[in-house]
N, C-alpha and C positions, 0 to 999 in steps of 0.2 A: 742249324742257325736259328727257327724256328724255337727252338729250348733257350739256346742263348737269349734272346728277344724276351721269352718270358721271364726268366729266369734273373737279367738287370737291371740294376737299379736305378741308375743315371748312364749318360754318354757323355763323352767331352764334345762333338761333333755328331749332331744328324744332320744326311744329306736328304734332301729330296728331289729325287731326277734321277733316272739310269740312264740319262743320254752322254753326247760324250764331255758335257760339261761338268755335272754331277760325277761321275764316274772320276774326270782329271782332279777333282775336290777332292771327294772320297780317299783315293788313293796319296794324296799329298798328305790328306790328315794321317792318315792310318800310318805312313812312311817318317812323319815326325813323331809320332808315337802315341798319338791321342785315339781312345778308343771310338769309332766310330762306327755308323751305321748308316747303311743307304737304302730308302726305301722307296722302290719304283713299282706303280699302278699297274702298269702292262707286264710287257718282255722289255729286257733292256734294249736299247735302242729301238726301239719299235716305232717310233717317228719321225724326226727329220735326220737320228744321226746314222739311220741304215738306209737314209734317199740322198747322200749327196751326189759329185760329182766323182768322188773316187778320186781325187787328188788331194797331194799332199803338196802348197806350193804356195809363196809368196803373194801369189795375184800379180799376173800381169799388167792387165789391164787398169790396176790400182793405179801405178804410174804415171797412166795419162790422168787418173783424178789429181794425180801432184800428191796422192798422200805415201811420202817416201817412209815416215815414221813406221806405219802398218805393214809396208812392204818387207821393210830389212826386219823387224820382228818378227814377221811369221816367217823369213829365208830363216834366221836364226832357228827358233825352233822347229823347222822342216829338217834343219839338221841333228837338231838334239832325237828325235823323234826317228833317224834312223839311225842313229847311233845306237839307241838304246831299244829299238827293234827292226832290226834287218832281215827280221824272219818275214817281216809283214810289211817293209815300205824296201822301193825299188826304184830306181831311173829309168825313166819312161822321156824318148826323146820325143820332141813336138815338131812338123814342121807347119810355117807358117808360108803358103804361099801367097805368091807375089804375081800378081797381073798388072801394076801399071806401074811406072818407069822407077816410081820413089819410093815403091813399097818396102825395096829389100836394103836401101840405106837408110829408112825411117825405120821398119822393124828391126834392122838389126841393131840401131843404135840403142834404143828401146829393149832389146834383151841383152847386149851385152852389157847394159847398168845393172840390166836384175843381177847378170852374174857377178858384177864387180859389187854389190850390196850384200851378197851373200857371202863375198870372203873368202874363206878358208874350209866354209861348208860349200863350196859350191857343187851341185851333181854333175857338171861338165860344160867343155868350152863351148859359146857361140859359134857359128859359123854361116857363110852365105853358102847358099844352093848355087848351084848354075841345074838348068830345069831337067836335066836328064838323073840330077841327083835326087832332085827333088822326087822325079818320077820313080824312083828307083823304092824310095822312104812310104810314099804314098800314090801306088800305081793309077788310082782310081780319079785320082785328081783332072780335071776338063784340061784340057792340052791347049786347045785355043786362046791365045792370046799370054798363056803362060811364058812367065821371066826368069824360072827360079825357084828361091825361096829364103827361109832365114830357118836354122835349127838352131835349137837350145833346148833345155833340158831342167828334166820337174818331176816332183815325185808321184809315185802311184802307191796306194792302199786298198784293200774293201773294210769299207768303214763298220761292217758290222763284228766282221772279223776282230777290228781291233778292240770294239766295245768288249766283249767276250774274255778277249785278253787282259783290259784292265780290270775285270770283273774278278778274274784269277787273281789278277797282282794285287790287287784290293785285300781280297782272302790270304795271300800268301806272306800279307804283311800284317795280321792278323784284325783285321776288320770283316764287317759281317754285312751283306747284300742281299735282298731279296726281292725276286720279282713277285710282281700280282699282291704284294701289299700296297694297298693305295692310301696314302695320307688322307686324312677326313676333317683333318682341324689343327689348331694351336692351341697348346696349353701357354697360361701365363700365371705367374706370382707376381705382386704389384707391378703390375703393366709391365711385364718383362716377359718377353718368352722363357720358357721352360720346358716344353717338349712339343711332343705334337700327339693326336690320335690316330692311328693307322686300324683298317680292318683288311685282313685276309680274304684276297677274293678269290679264294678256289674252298673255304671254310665257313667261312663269314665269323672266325675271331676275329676277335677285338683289342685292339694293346691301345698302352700309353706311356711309351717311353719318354724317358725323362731326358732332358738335353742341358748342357750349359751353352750351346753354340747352335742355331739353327741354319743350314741353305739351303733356299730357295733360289734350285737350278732346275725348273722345270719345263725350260725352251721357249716355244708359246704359249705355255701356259700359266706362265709366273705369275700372271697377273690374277689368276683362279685362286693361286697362293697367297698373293699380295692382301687379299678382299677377307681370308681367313682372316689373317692378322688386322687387316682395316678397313671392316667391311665397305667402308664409300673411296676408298683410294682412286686416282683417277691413271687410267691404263699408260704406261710405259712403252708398250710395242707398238710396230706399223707396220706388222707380219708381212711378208709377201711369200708369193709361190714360187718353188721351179720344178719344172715338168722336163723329163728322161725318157727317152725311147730305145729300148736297145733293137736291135737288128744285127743279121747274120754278118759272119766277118768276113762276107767278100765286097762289102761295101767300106771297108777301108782294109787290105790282107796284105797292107807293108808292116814293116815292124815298128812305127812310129804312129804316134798322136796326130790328129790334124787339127790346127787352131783357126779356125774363121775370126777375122782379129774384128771385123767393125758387123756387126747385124741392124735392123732397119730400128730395135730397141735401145741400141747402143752398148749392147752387150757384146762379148763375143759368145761363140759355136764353139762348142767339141766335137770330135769324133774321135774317140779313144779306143784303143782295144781292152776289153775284160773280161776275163775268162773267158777266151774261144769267142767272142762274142763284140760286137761296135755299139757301147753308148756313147746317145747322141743327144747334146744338151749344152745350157738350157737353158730357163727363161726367168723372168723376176716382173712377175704380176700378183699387184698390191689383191690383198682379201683379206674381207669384214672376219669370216667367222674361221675358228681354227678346229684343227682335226686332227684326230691319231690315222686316218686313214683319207688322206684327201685323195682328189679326182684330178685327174690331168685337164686343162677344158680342152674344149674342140678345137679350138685358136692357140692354142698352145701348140697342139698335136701339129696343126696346120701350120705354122709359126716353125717348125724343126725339120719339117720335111719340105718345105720350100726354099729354107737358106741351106739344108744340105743340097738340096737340086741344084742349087747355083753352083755349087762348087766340086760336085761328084759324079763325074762322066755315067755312071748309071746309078742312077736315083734310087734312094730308096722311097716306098709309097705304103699307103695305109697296111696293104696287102703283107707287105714283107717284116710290121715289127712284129717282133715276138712277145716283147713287155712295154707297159709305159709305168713310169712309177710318177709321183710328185711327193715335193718336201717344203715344207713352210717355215720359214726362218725368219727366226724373232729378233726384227731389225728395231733397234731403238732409233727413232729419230726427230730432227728438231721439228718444232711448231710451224715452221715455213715451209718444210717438206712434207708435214703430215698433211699440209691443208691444200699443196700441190699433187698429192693419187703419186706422185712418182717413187720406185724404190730402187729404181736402177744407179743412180748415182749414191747412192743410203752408206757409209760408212760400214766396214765388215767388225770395226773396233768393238768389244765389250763394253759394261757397265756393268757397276755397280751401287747398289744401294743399300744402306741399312734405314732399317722403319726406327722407329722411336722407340719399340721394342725390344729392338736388337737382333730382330730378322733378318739375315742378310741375304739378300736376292744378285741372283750376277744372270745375266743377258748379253745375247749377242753373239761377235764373233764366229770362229769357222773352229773346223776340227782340227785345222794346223796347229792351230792356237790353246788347242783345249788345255796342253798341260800348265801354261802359263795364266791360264784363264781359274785353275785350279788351286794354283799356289796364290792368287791373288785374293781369291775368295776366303779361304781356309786364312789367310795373314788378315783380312779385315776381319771374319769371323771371332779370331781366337784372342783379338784385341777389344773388341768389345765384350766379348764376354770375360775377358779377364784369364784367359788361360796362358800358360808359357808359353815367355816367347822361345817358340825352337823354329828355327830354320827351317826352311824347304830340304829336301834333296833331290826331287824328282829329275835334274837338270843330268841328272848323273845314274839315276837309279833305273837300273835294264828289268824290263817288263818282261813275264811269266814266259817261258817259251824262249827265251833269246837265243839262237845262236847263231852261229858268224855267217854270215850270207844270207840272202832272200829265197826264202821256199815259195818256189813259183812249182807251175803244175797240179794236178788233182786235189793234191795234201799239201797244198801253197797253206801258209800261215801259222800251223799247229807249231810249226819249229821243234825243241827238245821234246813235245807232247807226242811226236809221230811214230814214237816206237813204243811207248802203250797202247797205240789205235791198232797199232798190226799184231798186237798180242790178243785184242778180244774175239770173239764170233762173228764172221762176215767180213775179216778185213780186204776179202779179195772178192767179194760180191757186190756189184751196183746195187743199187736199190731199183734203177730203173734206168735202160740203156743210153737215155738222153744227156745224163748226167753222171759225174765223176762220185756222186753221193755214194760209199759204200757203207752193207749194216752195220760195219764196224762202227762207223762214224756215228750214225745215229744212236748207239749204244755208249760213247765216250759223251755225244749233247747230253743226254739223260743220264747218267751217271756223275758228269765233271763241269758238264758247263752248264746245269739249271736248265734244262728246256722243257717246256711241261707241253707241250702241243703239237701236232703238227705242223702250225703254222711257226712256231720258232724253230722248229728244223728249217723248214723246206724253203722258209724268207729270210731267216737272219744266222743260224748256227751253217748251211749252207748258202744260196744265192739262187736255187732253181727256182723260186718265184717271179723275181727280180729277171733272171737271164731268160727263160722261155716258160710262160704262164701255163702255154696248154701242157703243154709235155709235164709239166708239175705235176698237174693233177694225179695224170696218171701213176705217179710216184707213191701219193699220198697213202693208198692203203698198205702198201708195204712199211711206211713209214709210221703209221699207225700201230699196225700188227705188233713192232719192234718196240712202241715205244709206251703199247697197252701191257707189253711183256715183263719191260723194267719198270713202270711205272705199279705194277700188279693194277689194271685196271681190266677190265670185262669187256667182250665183245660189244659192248651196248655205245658203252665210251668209245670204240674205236670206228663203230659205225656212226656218233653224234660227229666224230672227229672229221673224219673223212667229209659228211654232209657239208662241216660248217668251211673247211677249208675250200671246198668246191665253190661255195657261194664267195668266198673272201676273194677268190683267185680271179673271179669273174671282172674283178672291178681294174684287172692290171691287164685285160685283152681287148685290144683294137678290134671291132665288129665293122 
């Protein structure tokens, strides 16, 4: 891909961003047939689309904002989305329990709209608990004074997983992706863009592809992009954080979701199951500065494990997470809200804009929404720059891997990929007893899916970062060994490797 890059003249479409907005771009362009290219600074999803919440779902809680429009569009594509990969999205029931007299005819009415909004895609019927049901869904739940409950039903994903996947569908529809090149500028012909500068950060080449259509999709960062193009532009976002805790899964070991529906932010609480494991989350606290690698705060921390205390007969405490992650999401919002600190009530809708140049930048939004978020982009893009008009397809178009039911378990997500992993070296070897990671695996990251380090195995090609930080570590030099092997890199690189993931891993463990 690298020779291609040198080797072209023009693109009809560069993206910039491998998160999963850029990526839903990408992929729309490449699928209508425009040659494209996406070029991402890091790993792909290496920021906020490998820290959500690992749902695929409407927003409940949207509804009490009254914003109906945002709800039935992301029900809508929650279903296109497992339609066209059910290797990687699955129904995950939630219950919502019910301590005081109104809860379970106020929640339930409340989720059976979500489900009559959803139609035809719906994941399954509403229903009320009587509390022994409830107990049954989610044993852990505090028994005193409990009514009940309300179930319905929503999707689940790992978000980084799916990044990985459209990265494939990208390539499989003949477009060209590359991590760790980082855009450095914008090219323009009479105040028009034209391409952009990118330099290689594992070489430090240098390119200058040439574009008819530019997007800037680079999360919280757009506005880094925005300043290329105009250097005094005045910022678009009003970022905020959410902070995730996982912990072991005897702190919810029913086979359902728990939704804590009102918290003291006015948010709700999860406690989800993932892989073998309870995230718990999460929060939406406004910050000044952005990061590929943000920190959980102490109030945050403190903030998840007291509104889990409220509701989970044995608490989890500092002692018992295994990982905390945080993601920053680039909420656009209006001048009365930005001057208010508050991001919790901030609209989850995208935006878009084009510069006067004909940059066009898209923000916002959830990963439900990415693919629609993609086709919106790539349709303002290809009009301003004057390219054919050709239709979307993505609404219809089944993503790299498809096949018919959800791969849950060890080797959940790979789908049709799973019977070349068991053809390579190690496919019956862990990498480390903690984790389902086998060498195999790590030899299909580095060969198929682009991984160049140990931290895009062991964070985002698997989830051992994310699910238990210390037990990571101890993965890492196996996971190095394997990937100094295929990489042909020298014992020096695999011990730089090891050193730097230790330090990185440090920052996702509760002390």
């Amino acid at each position: 891909m690298l020779d291609t890059l040198r080797q072209s003249a023009e693109w009809d479409v560069v993206v910039i961003g491998g998160g999963a907005t850029g990526l839903g771009a990408a992929v729309d362009a490449a699928a209508r047939g425009f040659r494209t290219l996406l070029l991402e600074g890091a790993d792909f999803a290496k920021g906020t689309s490998s820290r959500s919440t690992k749902l695929v779902h409407g927003g409940v809680r949207y509804l009490e904002q009254g914003n109906i429009h945002l709800v039935r569009e992301a029900l809508r594509e929650r279903g296109l989305l497992r339609q066209n990969a059910p290797h990687l999205v699955h129904d995950l029931r939630f219950v919502i329990p019910a301590y005081a007299w109104w809860s379970k005819p106020f929640y339930g009415a409340g989720v059976c709209l979500y489900d009559l909004l959803a139609g035809s895609r719906s994941f399954g019927a509403c229903r009320i608990l009587n509390t022994q049901e409830a107990l049954q869904r989610a044993p852990n739940l505090i028994t005193t004074g409990l009514r009940g409950g309300v179930l319905y039903h929503d999707g689940q994903f790992d978000d980084a997983r799916l990044a990985t996947t459209l990265v494939q569908t990208l390539l499989d529809r003949g477009g060209i992706a590359l991590n760790y090149v980082a855009v450095t500028g914008v090219l323009k012909e009479g105040g028009k863009i034209s391409g952009v500068t990118a330099r290689d950060g594992e070489t430090g080449e240098e390119f200058s592809p040439r574009a008819k259509a530019v997007i800037n999709a680079t999360g919280v960062f757009v506005d880094a992009v925005r300043r290329m193009d105009e250097p005094g532009v005045a910022s678009m976002l009003s970022p905020s954080q959410g902070a995730h805790l996982v912990v072991d899964r005897r702190f919810q070991p029913g086979d359902s979701a728990v939704l804590i529906p009102k918290t003291e932010d006015g948010r709700v609480l999860f406690a989800i199951p993932w892989h073998g494991k309870v995230l718990l989350g999460t929060t939406d606290t406004p910050v000044n500065a952005v990061s590929l690698e943000p920190r959980a705060l102490e109030e945050e921390i403190d903030f998840i494990l007291r509104t889990a205390g409220r509701y989970l007969a044995n608490r989890p405490s500092r002692g018992d997470v295994l990982a905390v992650f945080a993601g920053q999401r680039p909420l656009v919002t209006p001048e009365k809200t930005r001057r208010s600190g508050g991001t919790a009530s901030v609209s989850r809708e995208h935006t878009i804009r084009v510069s006067a140049s004909g940059l066009t930048t898209i923000t916002g939004g959830k990963w439900t929404t990415y693919r629609l978020m993609g086709e919106n982009a790539v349709t303002a893009a290809a009009r301003v720059a004057g390219l054919a008009a050709r239709p979307s397809v993505t609404r219809d178009l089944r993503l790299h891997g498809w096949s018919a039911g959800p791969s849950r378990g060890p080797s959940g997500g790979y789908g049709s990929d799973l019977d070349g992993i068991r053809r390579l070296p190690g496919a019956e070897t862990k990498v480390h007893d903690a984790f389902d990671l086998t060498e195999a695996e790590v030899r299909w990251a580095a060969r198929f899916e682009m991984a160049r380090s140990v931290e895009d195995v062991l964070a985002r090609r698997c989830r051992a970062l994310f699910l238990d930080a210390r037990s990571s570590v101890a993965a890492a030099p196996r996971v190095a060994a394997i990937l100094a092997e295929e990489l042909e890199r020298d014992d020096g690189w695999a011990r730089a490797q090891i050193a730097s993931y230790e330090q990185l891993s440090a920052g996702y463990v509760l002390e």
